[in-house]
MARDRENFI-848830 format. One record per residue (C-alpha): x, y, z. Coordinates in Angstrom, 3 decimals. Last residue first. Layout:
MARDRENFI-848830
rec X:X, Y:Y, Z:Z;
...
end
This chain:
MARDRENFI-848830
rec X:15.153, Y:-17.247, Z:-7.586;
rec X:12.700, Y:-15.556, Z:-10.478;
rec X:12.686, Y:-12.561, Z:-8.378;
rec X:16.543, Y:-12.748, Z:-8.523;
rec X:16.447, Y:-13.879, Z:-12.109;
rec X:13.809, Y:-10.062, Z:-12.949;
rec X:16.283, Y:-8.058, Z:-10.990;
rec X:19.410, Y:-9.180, Z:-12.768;
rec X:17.930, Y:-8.565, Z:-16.308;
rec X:17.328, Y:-5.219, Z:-15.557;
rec X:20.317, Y:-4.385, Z:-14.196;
rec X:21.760, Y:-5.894, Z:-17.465;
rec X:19.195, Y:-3.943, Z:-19.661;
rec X:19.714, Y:-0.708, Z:-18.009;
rec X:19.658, Y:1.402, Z:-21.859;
rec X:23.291, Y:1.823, Z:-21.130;
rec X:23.986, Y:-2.540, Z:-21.404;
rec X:21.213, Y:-2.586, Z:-24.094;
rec X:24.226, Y:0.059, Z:-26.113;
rec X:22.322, Y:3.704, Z:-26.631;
rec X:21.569, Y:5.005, Z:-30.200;
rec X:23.304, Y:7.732, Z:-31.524;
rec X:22.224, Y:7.240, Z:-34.618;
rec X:18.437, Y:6.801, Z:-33.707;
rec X:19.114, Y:10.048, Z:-32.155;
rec X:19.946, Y:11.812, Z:-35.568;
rec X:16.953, Y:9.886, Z:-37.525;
rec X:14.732, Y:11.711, Z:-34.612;
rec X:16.591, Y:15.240, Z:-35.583;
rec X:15.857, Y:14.854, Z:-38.903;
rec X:12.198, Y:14.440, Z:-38.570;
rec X:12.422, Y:17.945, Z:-36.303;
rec X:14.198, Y:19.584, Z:-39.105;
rec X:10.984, Y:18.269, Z:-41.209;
rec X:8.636, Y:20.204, Z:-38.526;
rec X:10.276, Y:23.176, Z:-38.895;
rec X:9.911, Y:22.953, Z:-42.772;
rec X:6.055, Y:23.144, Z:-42.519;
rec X:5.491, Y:25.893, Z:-39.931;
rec X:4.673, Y:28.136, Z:-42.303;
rec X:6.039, Y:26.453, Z:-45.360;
rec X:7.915, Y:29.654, Z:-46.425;
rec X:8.895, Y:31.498, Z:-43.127;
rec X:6.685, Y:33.271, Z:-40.135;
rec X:5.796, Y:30.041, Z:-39.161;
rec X:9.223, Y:28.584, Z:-39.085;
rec X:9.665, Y:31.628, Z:-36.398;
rec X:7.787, Y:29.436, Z:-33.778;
rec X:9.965, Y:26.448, Z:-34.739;
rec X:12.983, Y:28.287, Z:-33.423;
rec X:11.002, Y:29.739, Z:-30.247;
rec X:10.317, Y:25.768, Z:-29.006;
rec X:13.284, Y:24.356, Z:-30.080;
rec X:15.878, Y:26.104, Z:-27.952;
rec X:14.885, Y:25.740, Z:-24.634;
rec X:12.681, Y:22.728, Z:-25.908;
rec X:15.979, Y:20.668, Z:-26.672;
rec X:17.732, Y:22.047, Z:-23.668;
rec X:14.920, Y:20.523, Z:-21.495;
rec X:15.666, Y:17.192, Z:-23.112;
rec X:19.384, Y:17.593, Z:-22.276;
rec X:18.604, Y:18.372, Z:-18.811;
rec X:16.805, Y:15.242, Z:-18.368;
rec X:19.720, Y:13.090, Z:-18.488;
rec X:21.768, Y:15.405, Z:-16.040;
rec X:19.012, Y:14.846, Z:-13.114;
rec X:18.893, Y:11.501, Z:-14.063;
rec X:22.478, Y:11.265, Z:-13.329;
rec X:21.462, Y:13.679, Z:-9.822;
rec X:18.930, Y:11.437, Z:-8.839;
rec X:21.344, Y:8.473, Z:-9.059;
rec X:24.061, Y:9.473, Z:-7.108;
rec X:26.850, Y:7.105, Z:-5.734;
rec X:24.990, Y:4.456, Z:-8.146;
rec X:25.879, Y:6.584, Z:-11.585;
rec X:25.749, Y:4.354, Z:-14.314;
rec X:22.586, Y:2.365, Z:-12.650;
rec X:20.387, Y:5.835, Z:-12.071;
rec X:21.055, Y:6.532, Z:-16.019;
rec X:20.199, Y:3.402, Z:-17.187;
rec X:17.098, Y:3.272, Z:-15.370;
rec X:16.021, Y:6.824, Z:-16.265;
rec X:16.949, Y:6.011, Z:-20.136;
rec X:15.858, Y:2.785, Z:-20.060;
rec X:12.329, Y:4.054, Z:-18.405;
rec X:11.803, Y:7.087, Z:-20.937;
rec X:12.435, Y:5.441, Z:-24.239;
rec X:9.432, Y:4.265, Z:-24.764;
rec X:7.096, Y:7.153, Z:-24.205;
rec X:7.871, Y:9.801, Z:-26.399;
rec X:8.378, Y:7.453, Z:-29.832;
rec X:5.089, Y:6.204, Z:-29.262;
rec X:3.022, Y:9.472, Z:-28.689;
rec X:5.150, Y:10.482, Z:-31.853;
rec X:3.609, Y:7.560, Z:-33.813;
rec X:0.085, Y:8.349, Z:-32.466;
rec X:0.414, Y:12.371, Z:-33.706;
rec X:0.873, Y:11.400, Z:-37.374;
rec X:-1.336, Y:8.115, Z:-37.059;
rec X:-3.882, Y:11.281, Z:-36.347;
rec X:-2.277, Y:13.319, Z:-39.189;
rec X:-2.545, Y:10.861, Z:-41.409;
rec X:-6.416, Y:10.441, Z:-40.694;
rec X:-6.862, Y:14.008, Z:-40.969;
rec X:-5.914, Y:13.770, Z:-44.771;
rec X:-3.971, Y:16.435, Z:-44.962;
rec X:-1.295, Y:17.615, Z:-42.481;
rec X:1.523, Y:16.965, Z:-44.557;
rec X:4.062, Y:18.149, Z:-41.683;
rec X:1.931, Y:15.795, Z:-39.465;
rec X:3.011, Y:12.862, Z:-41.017;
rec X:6.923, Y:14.257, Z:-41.199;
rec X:6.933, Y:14.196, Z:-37.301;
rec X:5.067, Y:10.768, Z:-37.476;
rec X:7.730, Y:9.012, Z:-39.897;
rec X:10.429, Y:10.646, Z:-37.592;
rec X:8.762, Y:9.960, Z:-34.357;
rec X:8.564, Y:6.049, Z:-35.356;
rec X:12.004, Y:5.852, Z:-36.325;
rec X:12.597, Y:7.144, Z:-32.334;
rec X:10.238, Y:4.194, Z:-31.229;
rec X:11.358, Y:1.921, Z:-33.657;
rec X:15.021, Y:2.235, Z:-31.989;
rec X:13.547, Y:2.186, Z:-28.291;
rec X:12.039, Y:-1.528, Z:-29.007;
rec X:15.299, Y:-2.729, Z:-30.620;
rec X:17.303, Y:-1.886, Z:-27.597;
rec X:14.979, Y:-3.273, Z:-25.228;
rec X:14.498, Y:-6.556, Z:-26.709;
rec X:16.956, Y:-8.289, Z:-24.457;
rec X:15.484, Y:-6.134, Z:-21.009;
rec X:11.801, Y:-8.370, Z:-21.847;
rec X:10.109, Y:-8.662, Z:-18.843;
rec X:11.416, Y:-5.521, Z:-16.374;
rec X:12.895, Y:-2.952, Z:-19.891;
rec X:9.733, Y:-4.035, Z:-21.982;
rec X:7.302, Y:-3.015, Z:-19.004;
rec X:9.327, Y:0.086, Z:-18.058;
rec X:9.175, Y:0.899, Z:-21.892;
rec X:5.137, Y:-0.354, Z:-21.587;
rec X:5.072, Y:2.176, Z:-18.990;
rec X:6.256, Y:4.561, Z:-20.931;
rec X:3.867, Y:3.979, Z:-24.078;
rec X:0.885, Y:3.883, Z:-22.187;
rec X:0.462, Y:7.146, Z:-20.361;
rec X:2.967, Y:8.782, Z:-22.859;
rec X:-0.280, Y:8.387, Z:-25.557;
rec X:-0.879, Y:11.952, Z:-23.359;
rec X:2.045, Y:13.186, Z:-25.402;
rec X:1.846, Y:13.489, Z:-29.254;
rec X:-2.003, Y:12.460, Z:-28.576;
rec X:-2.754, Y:15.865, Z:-27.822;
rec X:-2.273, Y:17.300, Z:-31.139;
rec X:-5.108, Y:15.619, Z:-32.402;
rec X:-7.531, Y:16.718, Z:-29.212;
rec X:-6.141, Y:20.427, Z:-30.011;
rec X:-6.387, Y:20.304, Z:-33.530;
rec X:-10.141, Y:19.267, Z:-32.881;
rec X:-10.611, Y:22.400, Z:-31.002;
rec X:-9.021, Y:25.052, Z:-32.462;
rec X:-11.147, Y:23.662, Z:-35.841;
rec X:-9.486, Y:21.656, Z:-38.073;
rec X:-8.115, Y:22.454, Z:-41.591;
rec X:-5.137, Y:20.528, Z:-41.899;
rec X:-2.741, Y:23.262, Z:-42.660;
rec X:-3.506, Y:26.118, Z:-40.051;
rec X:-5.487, Y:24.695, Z:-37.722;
rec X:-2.974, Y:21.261, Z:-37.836;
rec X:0.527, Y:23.286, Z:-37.398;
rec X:-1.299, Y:25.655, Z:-34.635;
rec X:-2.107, Y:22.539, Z:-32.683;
rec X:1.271, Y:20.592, Z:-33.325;
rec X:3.316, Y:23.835, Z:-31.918;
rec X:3.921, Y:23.029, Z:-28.195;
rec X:3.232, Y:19.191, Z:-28.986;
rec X:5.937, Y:19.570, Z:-31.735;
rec X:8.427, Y:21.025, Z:-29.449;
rec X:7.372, Y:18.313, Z:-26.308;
rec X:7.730, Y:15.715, Z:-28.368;
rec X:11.352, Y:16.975, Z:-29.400;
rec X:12.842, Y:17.424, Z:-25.594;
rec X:10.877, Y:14.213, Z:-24.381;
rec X:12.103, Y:11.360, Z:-26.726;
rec X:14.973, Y:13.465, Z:-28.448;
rec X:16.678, Y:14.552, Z:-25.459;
rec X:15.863, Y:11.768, Z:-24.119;
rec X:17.826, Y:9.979, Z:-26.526;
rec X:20.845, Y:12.201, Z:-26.432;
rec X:20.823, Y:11.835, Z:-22.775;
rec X:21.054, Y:8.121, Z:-22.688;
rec X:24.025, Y:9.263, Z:-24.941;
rec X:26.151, Y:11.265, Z:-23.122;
rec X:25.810, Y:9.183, Z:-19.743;
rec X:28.673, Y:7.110, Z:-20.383;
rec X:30.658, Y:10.375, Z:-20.854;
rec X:31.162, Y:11.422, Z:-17.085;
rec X:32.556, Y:14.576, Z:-17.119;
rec X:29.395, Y:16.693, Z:-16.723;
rec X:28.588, Y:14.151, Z:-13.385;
rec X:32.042, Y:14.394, Z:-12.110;
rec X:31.161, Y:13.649, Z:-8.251;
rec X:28.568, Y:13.078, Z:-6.707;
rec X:28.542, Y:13.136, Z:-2.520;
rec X:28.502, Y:10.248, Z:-0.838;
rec X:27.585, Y:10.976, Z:2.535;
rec X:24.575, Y:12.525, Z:1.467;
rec X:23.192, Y:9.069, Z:-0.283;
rec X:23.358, Y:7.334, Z:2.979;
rec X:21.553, Y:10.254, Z:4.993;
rec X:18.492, Y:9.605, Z:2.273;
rec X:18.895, Y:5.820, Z:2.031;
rec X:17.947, Y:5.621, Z:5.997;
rec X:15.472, Y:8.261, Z:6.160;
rec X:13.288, Y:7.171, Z:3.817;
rec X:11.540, Y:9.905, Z:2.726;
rec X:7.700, Y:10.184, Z:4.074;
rec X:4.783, Y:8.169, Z:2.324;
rec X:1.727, Y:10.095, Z:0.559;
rec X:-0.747, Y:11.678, Z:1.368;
rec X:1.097, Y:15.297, Z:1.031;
rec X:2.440, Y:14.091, Z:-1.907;
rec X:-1.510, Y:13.566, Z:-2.964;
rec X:-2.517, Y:17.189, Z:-1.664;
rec X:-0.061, Y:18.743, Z:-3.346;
rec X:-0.557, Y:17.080, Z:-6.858;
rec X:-4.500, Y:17.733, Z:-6.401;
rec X:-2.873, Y:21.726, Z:-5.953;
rec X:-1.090, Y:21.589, Z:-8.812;
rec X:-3.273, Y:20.625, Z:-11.164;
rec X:-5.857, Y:23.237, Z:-10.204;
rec X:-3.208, Y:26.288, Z:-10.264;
rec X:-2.254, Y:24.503, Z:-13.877;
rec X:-5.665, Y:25.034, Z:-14.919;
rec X:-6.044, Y:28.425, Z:-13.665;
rec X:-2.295, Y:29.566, Z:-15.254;
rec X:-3.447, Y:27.559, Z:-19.016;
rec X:-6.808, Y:29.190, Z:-18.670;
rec X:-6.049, Y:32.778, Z:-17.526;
rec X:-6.075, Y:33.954, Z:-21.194;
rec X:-9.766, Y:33.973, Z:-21.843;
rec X:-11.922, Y:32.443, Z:-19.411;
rec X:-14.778, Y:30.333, Z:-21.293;
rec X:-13.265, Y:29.844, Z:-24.825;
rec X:-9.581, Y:29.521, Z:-22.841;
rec X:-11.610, Y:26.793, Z:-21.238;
rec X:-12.161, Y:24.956, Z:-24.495;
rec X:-8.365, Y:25.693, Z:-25.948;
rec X:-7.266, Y:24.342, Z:-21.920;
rec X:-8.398, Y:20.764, Z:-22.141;
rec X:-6.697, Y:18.926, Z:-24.814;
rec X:-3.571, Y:20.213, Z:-25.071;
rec X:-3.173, Y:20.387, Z:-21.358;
rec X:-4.611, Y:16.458, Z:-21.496;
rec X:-1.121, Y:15.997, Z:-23.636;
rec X:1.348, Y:18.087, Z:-20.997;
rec X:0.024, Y:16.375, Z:-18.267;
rec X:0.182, Y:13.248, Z:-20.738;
rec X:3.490, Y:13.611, Z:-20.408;
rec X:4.191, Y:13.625, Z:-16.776;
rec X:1.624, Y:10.414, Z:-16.595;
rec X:3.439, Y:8.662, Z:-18.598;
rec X:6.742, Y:9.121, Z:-16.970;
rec X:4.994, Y:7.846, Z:-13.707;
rec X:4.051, Y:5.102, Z:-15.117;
rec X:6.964, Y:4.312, Z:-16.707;
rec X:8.945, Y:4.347, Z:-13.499;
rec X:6.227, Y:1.949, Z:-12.175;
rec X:6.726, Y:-0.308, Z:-14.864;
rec X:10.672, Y:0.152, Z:-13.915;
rec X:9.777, Y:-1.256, Z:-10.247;
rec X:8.789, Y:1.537, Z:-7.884;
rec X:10.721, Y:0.657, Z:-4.191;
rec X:9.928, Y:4.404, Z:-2.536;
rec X:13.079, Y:5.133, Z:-4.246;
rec X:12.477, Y:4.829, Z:-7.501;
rec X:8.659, Y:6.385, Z:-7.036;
rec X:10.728, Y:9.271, Z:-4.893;
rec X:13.567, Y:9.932, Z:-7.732;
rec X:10.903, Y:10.502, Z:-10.114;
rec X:9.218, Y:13.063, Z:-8.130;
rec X:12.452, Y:14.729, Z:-6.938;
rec X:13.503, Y:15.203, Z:-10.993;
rec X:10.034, Y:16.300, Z:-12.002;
rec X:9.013, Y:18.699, Z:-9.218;
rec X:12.574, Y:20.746, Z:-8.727;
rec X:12.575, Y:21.153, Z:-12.312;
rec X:8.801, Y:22.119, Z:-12.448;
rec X:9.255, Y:24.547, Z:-9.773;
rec X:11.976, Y:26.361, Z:-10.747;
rec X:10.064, Y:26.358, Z:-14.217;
rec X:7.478, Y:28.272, Z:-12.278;
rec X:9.737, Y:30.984, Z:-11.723;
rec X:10.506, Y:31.412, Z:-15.421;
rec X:6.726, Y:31.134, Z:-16.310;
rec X:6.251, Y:34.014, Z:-13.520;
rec X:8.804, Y:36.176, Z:-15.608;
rec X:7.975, Y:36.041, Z:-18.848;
rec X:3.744, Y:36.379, Z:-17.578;
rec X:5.055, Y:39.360, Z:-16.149;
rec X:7.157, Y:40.504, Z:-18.621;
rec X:3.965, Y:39.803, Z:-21.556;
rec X:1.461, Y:41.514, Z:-19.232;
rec X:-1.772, Y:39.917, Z:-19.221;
rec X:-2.519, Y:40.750, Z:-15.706;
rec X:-2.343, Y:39.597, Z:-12.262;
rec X:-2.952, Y:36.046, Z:-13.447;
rec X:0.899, Y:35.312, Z:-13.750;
rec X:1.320, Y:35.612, Z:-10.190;
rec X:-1.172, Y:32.410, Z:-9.033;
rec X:1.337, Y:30.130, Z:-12.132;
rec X:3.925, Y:31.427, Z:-9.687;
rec X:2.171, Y:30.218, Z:-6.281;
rec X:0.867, Y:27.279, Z:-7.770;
rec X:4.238, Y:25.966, Z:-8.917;
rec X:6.289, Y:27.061, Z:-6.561;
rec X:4.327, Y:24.998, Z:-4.042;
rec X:4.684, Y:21.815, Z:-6.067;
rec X:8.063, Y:22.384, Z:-6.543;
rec X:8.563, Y:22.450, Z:-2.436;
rec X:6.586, Y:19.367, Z:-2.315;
rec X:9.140, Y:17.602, Z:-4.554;
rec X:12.104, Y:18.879, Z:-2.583;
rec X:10.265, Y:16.644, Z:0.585;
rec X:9.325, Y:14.001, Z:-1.506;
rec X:12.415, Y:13.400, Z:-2.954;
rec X:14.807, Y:13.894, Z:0.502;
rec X:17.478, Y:16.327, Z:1.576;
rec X:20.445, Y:14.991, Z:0.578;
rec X:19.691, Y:12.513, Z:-2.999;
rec X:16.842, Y:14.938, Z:-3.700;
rec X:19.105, Y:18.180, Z:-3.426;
rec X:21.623, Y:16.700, Z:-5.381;
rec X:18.830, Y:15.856, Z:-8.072;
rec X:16.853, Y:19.402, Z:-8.005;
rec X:20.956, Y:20.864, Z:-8.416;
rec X:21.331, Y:18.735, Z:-11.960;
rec X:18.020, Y:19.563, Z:-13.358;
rec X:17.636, Y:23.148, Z:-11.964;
rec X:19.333, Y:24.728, Z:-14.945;
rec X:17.003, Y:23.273, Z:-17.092;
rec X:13.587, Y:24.151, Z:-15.653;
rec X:14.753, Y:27.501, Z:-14.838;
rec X:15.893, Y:28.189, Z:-18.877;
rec X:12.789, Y:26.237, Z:-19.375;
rec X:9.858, Y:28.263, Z:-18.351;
rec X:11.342, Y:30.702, Z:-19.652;
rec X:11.280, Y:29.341, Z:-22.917;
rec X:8.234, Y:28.134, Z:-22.504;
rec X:6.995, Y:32.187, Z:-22.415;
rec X:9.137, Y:32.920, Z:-25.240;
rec X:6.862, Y:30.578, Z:-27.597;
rec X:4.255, Y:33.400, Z:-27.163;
rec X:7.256, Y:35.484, Z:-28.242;
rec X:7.688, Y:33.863, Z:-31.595;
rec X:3.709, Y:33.668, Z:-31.911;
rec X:3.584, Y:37.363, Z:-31.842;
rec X:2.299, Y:39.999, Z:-29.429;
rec X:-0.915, Y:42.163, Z:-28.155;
rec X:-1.041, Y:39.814, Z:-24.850;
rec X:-4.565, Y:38.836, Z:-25.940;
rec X:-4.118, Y:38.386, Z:-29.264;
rec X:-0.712, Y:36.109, Z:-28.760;
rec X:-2.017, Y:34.132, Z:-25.952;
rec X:-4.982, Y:33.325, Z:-28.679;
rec X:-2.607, Y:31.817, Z:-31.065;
rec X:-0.694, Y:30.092, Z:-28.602;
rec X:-3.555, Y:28.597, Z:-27.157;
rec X:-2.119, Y:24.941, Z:-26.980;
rec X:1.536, Y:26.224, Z:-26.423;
rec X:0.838, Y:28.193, Z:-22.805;
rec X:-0.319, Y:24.706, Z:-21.046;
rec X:2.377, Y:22.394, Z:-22.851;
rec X:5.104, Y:22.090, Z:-20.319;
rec X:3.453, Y:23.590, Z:-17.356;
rec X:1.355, Y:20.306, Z:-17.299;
rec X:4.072, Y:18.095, Z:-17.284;
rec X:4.816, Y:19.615, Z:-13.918;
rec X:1.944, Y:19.069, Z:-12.451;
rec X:1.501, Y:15.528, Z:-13.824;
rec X:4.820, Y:14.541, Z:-12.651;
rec X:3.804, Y:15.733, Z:-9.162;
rec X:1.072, Y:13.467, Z:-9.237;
rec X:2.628, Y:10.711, Z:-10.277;
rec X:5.155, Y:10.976, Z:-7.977;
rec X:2.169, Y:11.374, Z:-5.285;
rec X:0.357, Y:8.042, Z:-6.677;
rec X:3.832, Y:5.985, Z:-7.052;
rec X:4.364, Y:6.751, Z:-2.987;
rec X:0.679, Y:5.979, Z:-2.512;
rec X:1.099, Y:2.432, Z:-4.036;
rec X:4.547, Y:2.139, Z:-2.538;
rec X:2.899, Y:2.277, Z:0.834;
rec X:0.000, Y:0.000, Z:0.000;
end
């Protein structure tokens, strides 16, 4: 029951924070109107979101591996709320800059501790998928759901919304089991060391960089791609763009799944998953018919789930003497992708194709992870493998 409620509040914060990722991104175009500015500068406001969000990767997982995950992870929560409560004062584009920067602290802080607490808490890799697929499809269901309640509130809706998310998240971490003492004053006497140096963990991060970092560029543009060039309605764009992330609720757990039952095909399931975002990618660059952009937006829903477990796993098994902080590192790299992603695509839209030839750079950069694919031994395979004879013993 304990590591139920411990995977319930990681989950939970995950949610919260993969909210944030997407919230401003499905009503771009509106944002824009109602702040008086353009779509480049609508795309500012993830940026600043995740400037924080990356710099606090590596510093959210040394303070997890001293202080305790679900004790940094509440403090993320709380930054979330209170910053997303700031940016409702007004629709003021440096205030809405600057309360999207703060709530990246919180999202960095959130995501990283969360993760660390189902691991720690005794999660098994399905339940590290889990909660990876529930932190994307926060940013998927944000898709989904704010375009109808911007229709009802106007601009607040992606800060009310996230307000709301982040407050169940609270309330379930609050529910849910304390730190374990014991690992948490073990992990502070060993503090890490060489993290930036250490090149084994080069390319699990290239992967998620591509898994997470590009889904989460195309799901912050995907909507405006489709009303423009497919010829849906706000809405519908919005429900076909969010299956570029909230499909994350299956497809990482079945990469936790894979990695626990099946660590020798683990290799080969994470390659079809990136050549999967490139045929999807370049699916919903055509647009037309709607039913290609749907398998469009599936394929990329694959391609952003499976990888996350192997690349947590085999992260938190390279670097023992501090785990949090290796997947700490890991996830920077897909927060540097939408740092710089996100605003570059936005001016795509202002060049020929509209949008269009962003979305084949994207393509390319899939094929470019696929080349840098991870060995099974990175991707946590062997650890894997080892935990599934001893139960098996």
């Amino acid at each position: 029951m304990n590591v139920r409620l411990a995977v319930a509040g990681g989950c939970a914060a995950g949610l919260a924070s993969g909210w944030n990722i997407s919230n401003t991104g499905a009503v771009a175009q509106q944002l824009a109107k109602s702040y008086g500015i353009g779509l480049a500068t609508v795309g500012l406001f993830t940026t600043a979101l995740f400037v924080m969000h990356l710099l606090l990767q590596v510093p959210a997982g040394k303070a997890s591996d001293r202080f305790g995950e679900r004790r940094v992870s509440l403090v993320g929560l709380v930054l979330i709320v209170c910053f997303n409560v700031l940016a409702l004062a007004s629709p003021d584009t440096a205030l809405a800059l600057v309360a999207r920067a703060l709530t990246g602290v919180g999202t960095g802080l959130a995501f990283v501790s969360g993760s660390a607490y189902v691991r720690v808490q005794g999660g098994s890799p399905f339940a590290q998928g889990l909660f990876g697929g529930v932190a994307l499809a926060g940013g998927g269901l944000a898709l989904a759901i704010v375009p109808p309640v911007d229709d009802a509130i106007g601009w607040r809706a992606p800060f009310v919304t996230a307000i709301v998310v982040g407050a169940v998240g609270l309330v379930a971490l609050a529910a849910a089991p304390r730190d374990v003492e014991r690992t948490r004053h073990a992990r502070a006497e060993h503090a890490p060391a060489g993290i930036f140096r250490d090149a084994r963990l080069y390319r699990l991060a290239a992967l998620y960089a591509a898994s997470l970092g590009l889904s989460i560029v195309i799901g912050n543009w995907v909507v405006t791609l489709l009303h423009r060039h497919g010829g849906l309605s706000k809405g519908s764009a919005g429900l076909v763009g969010a299956l570029t992330l909230t499909l994350g609720i299956v497809t990482r757990p079945l990469g936790g799944w894979i990695l626990r039952e099946r660590p020798e095909r683990m290799r080969v399931a994470v390659a079809g998953s990136l050549a999967a975002g490139a045929v999807g990618t370049v699916a919903l660059a055509v647009a037309q018919p709607v039913p290609l952009a749907i398998l469009g937006a599936a394929l990329i829903g694959l391609a952003a789930g499976i990888p996350f477990a192997p690349s947590f796993t085999g992260a938190a098994l390279t670097r023992p003497d501090a785990p949090a902080t290796a997947v700490g590192f890991v996830n920077g790299a897909a927060a540097l992708v939408t740092l710089v992603g996100t605003p570059l695509i936005g001016l795509t839209f202002s060049g020929p194709g509209d949008g269009r030839l962003g979305f084949g750079i994207l393509a390319a950069a899939w094929v470019g992870a696929l080349l840098l694919l991870p060995s099974a031994t990175q991707l946590g395979a062997r650890g894997a493998t080892a935990a599934s004879e001893s139960r098996s013993g």
